[in-house]
ZASEMI-187593 format. One record per atom (N, C-alpha, C): residue number from 0; atom name; x, y, z. Coordinates in nm, 4 decimals. Each point is the difference from the previous one (the first is absolute). Layout:
// ZASEMI-187593
{node NUM 'CA' {X Y Z}}
...
// end
This chain:
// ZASEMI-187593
{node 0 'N' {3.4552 0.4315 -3.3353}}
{node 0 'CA' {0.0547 0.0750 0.1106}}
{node 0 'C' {-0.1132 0.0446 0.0950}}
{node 1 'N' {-0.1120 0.0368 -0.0397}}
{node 1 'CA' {-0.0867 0.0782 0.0595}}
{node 1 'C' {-0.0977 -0.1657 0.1029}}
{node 2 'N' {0.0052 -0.0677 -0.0673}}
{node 2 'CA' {-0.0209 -0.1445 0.0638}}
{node 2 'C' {0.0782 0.0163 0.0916}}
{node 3 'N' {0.1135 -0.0689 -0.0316}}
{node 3 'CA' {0.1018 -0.0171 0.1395}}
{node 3 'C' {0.0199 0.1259 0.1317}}
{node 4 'N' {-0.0441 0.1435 0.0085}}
{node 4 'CA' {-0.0270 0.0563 0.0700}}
{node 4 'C' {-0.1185 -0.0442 0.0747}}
{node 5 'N' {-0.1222 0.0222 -0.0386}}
{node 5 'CA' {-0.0991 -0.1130 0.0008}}
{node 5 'C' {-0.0174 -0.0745 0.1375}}
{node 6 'N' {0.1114 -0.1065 -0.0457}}
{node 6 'CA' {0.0153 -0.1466 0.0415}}
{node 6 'C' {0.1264 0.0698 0.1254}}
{node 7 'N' {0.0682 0.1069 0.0222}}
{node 7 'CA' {0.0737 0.0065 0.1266}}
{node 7 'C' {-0.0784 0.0699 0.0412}}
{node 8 'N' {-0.0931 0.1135 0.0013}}
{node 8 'CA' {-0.1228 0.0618 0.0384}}
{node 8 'C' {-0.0694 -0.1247 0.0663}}
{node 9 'N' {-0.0478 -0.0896 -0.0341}}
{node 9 'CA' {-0.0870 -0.1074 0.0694}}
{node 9 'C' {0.0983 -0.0773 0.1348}}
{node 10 'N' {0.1226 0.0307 -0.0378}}
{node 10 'CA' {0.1157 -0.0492 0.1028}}
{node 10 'C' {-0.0149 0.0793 0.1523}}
{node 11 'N' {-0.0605 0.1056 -0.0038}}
{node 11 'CA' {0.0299 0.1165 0.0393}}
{node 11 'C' {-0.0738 0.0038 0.1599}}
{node 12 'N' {-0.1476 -0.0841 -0.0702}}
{node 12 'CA' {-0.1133 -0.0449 0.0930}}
{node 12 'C' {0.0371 -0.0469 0.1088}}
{node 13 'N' {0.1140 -0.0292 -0.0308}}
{node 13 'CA' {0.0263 -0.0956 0.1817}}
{node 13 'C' {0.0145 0.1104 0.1323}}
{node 14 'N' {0.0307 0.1204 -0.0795}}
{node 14 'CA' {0.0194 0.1349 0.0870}}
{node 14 'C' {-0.0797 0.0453 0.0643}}
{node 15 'N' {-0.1692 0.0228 -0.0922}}
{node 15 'CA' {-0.0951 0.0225 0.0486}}
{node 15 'C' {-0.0545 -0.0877 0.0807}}
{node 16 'N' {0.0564 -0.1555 0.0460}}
{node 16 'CA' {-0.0523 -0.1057 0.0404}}
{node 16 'C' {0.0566 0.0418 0.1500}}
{node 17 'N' {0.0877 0.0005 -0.0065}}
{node 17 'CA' {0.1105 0.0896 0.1445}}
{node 17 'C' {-0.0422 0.0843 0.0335}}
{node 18 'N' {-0.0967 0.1095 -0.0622}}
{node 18 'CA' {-0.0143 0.1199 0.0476}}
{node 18 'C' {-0.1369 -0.0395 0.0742}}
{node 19 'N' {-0.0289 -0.1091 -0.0451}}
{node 19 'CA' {-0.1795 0.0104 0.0471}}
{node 19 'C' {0.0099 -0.0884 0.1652}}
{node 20 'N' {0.1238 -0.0287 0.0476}}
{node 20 'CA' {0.0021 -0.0257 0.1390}}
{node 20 'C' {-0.0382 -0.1535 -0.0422}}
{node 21 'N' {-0.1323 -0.0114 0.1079}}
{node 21 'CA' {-0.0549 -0.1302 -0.0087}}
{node 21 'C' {-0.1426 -0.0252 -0.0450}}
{node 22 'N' {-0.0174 0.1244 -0.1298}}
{node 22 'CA' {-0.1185 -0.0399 -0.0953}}
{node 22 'C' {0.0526 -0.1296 0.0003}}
{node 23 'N' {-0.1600 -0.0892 -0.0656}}
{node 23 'CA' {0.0558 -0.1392 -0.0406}}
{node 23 'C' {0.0274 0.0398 -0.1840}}
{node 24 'N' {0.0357 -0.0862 -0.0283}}
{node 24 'CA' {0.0386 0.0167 -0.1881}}
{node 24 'C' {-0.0650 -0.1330 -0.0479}}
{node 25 'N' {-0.1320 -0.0011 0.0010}}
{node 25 'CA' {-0.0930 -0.0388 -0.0805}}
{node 25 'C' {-0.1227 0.0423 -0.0585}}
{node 26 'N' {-0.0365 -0.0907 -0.0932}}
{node 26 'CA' {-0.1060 0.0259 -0.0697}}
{node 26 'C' {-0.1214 -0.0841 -0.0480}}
{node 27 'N' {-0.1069 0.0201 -0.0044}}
{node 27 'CA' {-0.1027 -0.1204 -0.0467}}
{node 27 'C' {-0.0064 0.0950 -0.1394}}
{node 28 'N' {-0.0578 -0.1570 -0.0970}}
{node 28 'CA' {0.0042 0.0324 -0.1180}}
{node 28 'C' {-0.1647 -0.1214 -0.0508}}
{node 29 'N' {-0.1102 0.0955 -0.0613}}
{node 29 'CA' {-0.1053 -0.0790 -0.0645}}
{node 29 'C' {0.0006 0.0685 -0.1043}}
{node 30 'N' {-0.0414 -0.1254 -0.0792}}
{node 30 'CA' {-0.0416 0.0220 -0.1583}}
{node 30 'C' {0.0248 -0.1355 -0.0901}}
{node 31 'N' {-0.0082 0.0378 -0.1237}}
{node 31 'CA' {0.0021 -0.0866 -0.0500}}
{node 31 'C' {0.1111 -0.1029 -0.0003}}
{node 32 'N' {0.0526 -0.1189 -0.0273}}
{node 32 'CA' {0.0650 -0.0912 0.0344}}
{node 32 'C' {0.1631 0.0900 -0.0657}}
{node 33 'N' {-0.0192 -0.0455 -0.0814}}
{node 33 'CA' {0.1224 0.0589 -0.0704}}
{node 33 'C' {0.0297 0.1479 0.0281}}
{node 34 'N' {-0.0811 0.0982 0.0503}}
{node 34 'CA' {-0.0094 0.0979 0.0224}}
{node 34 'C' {0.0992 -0.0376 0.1891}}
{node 35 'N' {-0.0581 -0.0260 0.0496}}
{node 35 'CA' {0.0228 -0.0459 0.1621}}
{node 35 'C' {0.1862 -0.0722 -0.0595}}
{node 36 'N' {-0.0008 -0.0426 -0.0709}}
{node 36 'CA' {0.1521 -0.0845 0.0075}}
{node 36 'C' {0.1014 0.0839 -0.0763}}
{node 37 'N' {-0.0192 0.1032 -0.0643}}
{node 37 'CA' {0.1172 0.1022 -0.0596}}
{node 37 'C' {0.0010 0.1100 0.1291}}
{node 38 'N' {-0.1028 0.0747 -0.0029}}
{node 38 'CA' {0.0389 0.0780 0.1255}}
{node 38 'C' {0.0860 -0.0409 0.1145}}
{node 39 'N' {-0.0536 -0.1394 0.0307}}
{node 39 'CA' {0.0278 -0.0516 0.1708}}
{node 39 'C' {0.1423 -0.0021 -0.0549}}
{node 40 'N' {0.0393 -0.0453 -0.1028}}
{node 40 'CA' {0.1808 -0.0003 -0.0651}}
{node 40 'C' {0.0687 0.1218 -0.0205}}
{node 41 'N' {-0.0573 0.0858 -0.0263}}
{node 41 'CA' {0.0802 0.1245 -0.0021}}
{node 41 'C' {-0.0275 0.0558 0.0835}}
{node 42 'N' {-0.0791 -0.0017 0.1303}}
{node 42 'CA' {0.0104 -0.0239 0.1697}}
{node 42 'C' {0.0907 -0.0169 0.0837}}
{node 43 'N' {0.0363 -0.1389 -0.1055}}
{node 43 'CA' {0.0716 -0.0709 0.1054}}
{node 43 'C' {0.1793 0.0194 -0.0146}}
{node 44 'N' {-0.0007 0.0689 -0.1120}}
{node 44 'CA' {0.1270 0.0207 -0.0699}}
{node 44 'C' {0.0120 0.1840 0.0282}}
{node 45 'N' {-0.0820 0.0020 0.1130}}
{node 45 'CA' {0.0394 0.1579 0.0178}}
{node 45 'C' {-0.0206 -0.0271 0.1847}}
{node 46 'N' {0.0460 -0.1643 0.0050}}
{node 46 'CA' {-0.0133 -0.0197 0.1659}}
{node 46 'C' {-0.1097 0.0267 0.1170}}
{node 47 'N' {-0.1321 -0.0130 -0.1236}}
{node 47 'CA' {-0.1291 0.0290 0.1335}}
{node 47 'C' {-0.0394 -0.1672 -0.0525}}
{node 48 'N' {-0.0542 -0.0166 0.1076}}
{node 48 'CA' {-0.0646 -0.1415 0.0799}}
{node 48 'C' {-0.1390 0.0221 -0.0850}}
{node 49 'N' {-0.0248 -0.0846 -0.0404}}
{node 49 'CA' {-0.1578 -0.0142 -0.0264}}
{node 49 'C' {-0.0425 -0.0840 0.0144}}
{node 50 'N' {-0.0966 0.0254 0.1120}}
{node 50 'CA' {-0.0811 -0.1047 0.1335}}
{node 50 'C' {-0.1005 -0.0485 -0.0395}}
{node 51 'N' {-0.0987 0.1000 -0.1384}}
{node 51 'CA' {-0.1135 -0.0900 -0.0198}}
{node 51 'C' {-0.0195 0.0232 -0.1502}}
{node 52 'N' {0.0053 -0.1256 -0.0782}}
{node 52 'CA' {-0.0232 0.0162 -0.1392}}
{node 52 'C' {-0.1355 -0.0737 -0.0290}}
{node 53 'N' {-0.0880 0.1112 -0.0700}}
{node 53 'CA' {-0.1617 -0.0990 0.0607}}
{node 53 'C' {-0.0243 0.0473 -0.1792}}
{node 54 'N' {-0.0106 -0.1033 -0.0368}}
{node 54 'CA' {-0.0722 -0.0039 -0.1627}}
{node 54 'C' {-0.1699 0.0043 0.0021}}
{node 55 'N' {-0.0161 0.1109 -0.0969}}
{node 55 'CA' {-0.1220 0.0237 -0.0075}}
{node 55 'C' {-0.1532 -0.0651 -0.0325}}
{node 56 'N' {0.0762 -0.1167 -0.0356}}
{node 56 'CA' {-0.0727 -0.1400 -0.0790}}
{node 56 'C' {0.0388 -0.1434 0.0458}}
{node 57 'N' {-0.0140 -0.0870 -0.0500}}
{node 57 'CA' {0.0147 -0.1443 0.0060}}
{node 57 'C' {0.1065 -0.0271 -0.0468}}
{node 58 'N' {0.1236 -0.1327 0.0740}}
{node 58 'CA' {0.0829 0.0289 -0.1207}}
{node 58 'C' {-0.0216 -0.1280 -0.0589}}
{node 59 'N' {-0.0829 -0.0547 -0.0023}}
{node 59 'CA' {-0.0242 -0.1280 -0.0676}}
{node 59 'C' {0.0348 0.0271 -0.0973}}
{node 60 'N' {0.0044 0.1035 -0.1264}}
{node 60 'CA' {0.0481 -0.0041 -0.1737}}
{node 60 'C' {0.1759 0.0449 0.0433}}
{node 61 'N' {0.0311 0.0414 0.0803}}
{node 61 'CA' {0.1879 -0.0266 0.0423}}
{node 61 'C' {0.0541 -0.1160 -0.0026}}
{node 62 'N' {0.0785 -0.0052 -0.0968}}
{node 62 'CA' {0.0992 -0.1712 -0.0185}}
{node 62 'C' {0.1402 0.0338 0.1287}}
{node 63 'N' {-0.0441 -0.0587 0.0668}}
{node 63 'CA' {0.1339 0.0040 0.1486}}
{node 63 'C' {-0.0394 0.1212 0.0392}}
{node 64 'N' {-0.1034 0.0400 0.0945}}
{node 64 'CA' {0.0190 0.1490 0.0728}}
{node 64 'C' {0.0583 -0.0219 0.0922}}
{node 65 'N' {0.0883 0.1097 0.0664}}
{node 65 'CA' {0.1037 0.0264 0.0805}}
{node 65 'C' {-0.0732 -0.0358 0.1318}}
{node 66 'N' {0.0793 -0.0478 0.1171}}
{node 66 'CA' {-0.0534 -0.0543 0.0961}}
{node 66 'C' {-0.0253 0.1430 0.0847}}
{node 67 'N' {0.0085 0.1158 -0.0404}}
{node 67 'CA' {-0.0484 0.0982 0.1165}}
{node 67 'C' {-0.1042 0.0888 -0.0234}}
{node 68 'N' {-0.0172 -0.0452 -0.1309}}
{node 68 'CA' {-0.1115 0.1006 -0.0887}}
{node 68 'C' {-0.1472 -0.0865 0.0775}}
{node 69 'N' {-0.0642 0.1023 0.0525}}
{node 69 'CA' {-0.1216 -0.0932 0.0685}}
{node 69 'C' {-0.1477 0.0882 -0.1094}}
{node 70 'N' {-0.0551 -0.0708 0.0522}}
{node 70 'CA' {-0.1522 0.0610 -0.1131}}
{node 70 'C' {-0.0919 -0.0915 0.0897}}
{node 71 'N' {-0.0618 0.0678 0.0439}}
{node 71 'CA' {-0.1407 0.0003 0.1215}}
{node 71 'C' {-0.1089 -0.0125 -0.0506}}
{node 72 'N' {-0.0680 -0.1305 0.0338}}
{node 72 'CA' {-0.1121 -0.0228 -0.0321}}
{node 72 'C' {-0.0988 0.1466 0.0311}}
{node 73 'N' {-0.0312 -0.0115 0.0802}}
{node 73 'CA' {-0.0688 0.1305 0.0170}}
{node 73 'C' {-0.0024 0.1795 -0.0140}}
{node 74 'N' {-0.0343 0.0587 -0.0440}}
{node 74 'CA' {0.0398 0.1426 0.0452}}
{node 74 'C' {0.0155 0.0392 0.1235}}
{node 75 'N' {-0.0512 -0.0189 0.0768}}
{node 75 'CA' {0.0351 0.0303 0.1369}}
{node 75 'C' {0.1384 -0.0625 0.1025}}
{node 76 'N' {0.0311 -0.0931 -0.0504}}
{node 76 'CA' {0.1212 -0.0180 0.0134}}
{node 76 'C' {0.0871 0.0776 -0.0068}}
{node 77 'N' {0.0169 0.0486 -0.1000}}
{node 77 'CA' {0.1264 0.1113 -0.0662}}
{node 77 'C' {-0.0313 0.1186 0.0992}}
{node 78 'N' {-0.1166 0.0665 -0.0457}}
{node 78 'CA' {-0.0314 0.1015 0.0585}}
{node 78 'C' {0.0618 -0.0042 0.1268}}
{node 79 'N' {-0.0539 -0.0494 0.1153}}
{node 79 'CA' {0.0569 -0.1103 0.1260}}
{node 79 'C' {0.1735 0.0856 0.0119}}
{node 80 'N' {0.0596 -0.1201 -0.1013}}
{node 80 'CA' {0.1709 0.0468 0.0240}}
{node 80 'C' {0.0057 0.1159 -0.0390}}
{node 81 'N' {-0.0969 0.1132 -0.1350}}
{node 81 'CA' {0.0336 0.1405 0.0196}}
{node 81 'C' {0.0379 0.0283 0.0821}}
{node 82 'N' {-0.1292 0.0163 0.0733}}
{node 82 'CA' {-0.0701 0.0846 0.1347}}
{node 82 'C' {0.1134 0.0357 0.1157}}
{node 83 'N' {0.0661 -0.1694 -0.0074}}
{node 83 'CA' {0.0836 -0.0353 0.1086}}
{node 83 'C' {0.1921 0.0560 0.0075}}
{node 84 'N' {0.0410 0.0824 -0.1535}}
{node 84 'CA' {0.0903 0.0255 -0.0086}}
{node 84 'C' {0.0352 0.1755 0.0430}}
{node 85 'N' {0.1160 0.0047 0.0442}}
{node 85 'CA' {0.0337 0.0990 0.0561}}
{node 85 'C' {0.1111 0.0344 -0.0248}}
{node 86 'N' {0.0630 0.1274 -0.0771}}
{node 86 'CA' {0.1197 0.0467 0.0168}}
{node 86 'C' {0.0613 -0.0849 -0.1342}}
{node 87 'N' {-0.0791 -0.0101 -0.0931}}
{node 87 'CA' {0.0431 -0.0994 -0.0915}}
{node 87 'C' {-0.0024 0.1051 -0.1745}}
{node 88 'N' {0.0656 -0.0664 -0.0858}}
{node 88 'CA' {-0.0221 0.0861 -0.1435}}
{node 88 'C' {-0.0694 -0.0963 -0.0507}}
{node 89 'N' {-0.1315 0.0484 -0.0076}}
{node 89 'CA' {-0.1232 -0.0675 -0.0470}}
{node 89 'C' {-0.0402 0.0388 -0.1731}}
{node 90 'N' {0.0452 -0.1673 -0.0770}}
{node 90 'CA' {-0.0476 0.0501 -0.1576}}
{node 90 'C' {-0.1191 -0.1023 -0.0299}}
{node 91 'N' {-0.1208 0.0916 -0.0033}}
{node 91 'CA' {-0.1351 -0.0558 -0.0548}}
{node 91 'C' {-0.0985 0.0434 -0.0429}}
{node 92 'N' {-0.0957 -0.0247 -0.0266}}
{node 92 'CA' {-0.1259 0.0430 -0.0721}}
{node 92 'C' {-0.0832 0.1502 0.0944}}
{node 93 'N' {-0.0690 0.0511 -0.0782}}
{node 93 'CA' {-0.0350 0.0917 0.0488}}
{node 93 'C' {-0.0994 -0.0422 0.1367}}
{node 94 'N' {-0.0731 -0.1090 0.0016}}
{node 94 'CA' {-0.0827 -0.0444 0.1014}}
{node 94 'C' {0.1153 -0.0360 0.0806}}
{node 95 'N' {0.1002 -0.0667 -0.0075}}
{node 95 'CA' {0.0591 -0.0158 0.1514}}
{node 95 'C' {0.0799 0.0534 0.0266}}
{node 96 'N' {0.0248 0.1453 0.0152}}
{node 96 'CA' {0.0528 0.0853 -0.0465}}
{node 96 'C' {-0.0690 0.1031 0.1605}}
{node 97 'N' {-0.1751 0.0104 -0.0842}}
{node 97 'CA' {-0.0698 0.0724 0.1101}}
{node 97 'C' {-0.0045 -0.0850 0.1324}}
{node 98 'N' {0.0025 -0.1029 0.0071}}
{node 98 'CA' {0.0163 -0.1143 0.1347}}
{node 98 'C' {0.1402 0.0027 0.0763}}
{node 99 'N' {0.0813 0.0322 -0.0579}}
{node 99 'CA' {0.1385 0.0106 0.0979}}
{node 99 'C' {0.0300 0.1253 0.0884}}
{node 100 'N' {0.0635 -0.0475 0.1038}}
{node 100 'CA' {0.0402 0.0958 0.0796}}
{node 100 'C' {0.0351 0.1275 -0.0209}}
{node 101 'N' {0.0264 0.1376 0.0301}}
{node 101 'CA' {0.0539 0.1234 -0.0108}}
{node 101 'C' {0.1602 -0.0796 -0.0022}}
{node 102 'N' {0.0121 -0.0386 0.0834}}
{node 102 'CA' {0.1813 -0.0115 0.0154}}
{node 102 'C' {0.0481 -0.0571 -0.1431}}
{node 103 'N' {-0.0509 -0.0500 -0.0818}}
{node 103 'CA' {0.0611 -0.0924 -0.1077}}
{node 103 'C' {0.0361 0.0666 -0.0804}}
{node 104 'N' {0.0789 0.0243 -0.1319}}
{node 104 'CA' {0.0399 0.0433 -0.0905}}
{node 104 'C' {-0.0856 -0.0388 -0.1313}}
{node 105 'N' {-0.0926 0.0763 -0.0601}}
{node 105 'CA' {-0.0750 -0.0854 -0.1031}}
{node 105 'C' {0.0211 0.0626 -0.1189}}
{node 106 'N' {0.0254 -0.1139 -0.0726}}
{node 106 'CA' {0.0210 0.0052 -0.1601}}
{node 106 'C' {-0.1026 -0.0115 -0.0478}}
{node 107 'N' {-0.0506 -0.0035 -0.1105}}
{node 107 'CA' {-0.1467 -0.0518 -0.0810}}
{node 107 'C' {0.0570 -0.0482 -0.1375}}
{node 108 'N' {0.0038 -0.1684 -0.0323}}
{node 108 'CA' {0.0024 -0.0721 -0.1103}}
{node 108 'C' {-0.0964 -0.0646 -0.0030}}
{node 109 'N' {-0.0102 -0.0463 -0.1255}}
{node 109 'CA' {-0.1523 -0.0509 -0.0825}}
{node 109 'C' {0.1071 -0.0756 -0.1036}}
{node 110 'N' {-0.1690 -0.0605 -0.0546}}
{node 110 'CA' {0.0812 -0.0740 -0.1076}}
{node 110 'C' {-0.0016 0.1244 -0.1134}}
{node 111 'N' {0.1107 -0.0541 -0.0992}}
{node 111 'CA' {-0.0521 0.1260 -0.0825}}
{node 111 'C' {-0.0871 0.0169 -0.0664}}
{node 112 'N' {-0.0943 -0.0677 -0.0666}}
{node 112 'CA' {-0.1120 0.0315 -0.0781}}
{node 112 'C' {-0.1151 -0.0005 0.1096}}
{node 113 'N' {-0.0677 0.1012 0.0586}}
{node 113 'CA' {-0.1115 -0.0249 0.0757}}
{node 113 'C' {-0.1355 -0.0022 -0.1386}}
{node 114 'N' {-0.0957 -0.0507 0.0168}}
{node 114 'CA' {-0.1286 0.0225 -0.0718}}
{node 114 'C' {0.0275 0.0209 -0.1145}}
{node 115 'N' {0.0989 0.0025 -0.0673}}
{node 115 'CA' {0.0750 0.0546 -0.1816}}
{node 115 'C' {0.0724 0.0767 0.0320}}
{node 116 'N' {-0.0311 0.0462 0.1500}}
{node 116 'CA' {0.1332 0.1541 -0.0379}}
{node 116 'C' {0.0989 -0.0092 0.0189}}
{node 117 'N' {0.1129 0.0517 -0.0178}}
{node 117 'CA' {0.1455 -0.0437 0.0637}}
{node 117 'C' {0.0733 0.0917 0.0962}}
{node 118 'N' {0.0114 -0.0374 0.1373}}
{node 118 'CA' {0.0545 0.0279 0.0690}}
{node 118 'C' {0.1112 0.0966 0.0162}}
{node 119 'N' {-0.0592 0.1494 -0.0097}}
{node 119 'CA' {0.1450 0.0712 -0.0044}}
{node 119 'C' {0.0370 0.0447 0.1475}}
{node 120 'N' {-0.0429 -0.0461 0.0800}}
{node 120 'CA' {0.0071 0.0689 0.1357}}
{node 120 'C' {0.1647 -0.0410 0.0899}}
{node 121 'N' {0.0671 -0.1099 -0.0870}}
{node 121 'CA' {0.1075 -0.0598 0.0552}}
{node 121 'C' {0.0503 -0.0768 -0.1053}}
{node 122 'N' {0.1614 0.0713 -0.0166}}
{node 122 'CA' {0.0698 -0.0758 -0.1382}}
{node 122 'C' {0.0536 -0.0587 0.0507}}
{node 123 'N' {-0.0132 -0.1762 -0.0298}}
{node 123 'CA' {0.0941 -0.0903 0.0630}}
{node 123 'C' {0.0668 -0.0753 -0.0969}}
{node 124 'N' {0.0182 0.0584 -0.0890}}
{node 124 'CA' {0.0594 -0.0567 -0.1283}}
{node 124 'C' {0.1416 0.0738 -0.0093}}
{node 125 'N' {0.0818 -0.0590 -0.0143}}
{node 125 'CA' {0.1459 0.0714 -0.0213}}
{node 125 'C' {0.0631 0.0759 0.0800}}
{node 126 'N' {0.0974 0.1335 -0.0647}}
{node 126 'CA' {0.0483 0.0766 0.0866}}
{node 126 'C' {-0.0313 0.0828 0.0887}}
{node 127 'N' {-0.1478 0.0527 -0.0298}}
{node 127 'CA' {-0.0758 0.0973 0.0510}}
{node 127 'C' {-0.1037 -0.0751 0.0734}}
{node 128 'N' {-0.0453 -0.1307 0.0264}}
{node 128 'CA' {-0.0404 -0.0526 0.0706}}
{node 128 'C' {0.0654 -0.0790 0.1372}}
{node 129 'N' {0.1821 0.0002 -0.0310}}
{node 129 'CA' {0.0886 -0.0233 0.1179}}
{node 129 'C' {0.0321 0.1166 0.0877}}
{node 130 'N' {-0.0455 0.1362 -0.0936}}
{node 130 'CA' {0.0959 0.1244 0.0785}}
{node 130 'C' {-0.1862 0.0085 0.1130}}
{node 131 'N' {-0.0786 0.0238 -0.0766}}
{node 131 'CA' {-0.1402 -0.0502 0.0923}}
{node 131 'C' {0.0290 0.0001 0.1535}}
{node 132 'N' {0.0437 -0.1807 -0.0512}}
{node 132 'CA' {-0.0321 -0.1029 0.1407}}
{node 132 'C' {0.1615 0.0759 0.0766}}
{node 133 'N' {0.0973 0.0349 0.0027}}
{node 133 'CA' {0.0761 0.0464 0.0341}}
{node 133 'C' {-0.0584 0.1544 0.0840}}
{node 134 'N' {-0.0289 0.0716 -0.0671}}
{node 134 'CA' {-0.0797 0.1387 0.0445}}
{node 134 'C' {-0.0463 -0.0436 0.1472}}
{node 135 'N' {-0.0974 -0.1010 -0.0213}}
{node 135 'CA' {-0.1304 -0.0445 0.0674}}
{node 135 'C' {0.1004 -0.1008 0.1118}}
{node 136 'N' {0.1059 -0.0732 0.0148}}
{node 136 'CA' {0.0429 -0.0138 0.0990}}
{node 136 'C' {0.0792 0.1121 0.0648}}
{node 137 'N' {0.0545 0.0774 -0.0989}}
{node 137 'CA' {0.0724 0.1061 0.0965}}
{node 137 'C' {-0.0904 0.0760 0.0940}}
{node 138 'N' {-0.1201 0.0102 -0.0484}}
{node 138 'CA' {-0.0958 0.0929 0.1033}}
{node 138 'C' {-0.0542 -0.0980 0.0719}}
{node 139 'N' {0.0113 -0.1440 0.0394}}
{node 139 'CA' {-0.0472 -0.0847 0.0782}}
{node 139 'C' {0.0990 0.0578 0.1055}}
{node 140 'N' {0.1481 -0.0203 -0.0270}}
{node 140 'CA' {0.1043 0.0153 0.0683}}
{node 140 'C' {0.0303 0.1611 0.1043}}
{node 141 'N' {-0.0881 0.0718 -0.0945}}
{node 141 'CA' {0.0175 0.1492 0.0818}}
{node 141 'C' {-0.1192 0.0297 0.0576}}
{node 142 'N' {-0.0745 -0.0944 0.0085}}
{node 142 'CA' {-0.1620 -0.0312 0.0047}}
{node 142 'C' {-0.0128 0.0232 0.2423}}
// end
C-alpha cells in the first residue's frame, strides 16, 4: 500500500511541471554507465527529458551500450557541456558539480564505493533512494 501511494505521488509531478510555466523539464546525468542508465529511467518515468547522458569512462567493456549514453574522450569535453547547461537538474560528481551554472539544480552521485569507502551521501538503492530523486525533482520544480 505504502508503494502504491508512492507510485500516485510520482503521478502528481506533472502538476509541479504546470506550475513551473516554461521551466524546461530536463536533466543531464554523469556517472558511471549503469549509474547514468537507471537514473535517466526513473527520469524519464517521472516525464523529465534527459538531454545529456555522459558516462564517466569508456564503454568499450559495455556489451550493446545505449545509443545516447556518450563518454568523451577527453575531460574537457564534458566539462565543456557542464559549463554550457542552464536551468537544468544536474546529477554528477562533485567536480562537475563546481563547473555548472548557478541556474541548474545539482544533485551529487558517485559511484558508490569511492577509495574503499562507501558512499553515504545519496541512497539510490530502493525505496529511500526513489523518495531521494523525487524530493530533488520537486525542488527542481519549485526551484
Amino acid at each position: 500500500m505504502r508503494i502504491k501511494m508512492k507510485e500516485k505521488g510520482m503521478s502528481m509531478l506533472s502538476m509541479y511541471a504546470m506550475m513551473g510555466g516554461s521551466k524546461p523539464r530536463q536533466a543531464a546525468v554523469k556517472g558511471d554507465y549503469d549509474l547514468v542508465q537507471g537514473v535517466s529511467t526513473f527520469l524519464a518515468q517521472a516525464s523529465i527529458s534527459v538531454t545529456h547522458k555522459m558516462c564517466a569512462h569508456s564503454l568499450k567493456a559495455i556489451t550493446e551500450p545505449a545509443a545516447d549514453v556518450e563518454a568523451c574522450a577527453e575531460e574537457g569535453e564534458w566539462l565543456q557541456e557542464i559549463r554550457e547547461l542552464r536551468e537544468t537538474l544536474l546529477f554528477a560528481d562533485d567536480v562537475a558539480l563546481t563547473q555548472a551554472d548557478a541556474s541548474n539544480t545539482k544533485v551529487l552521485i558517485s559511484a558508490p564505493f569511492m577509495n574503499g569507502v562507501v558512499a553515504t551521501h545519496l541512497p539510490f538503492m530502493g525505496e529511500k533512494g526513489a523518495d531521494f530523486l523525487l524530493e530533488q525533482i520537486q525542488g527542481y520544480y519549485q526551484k
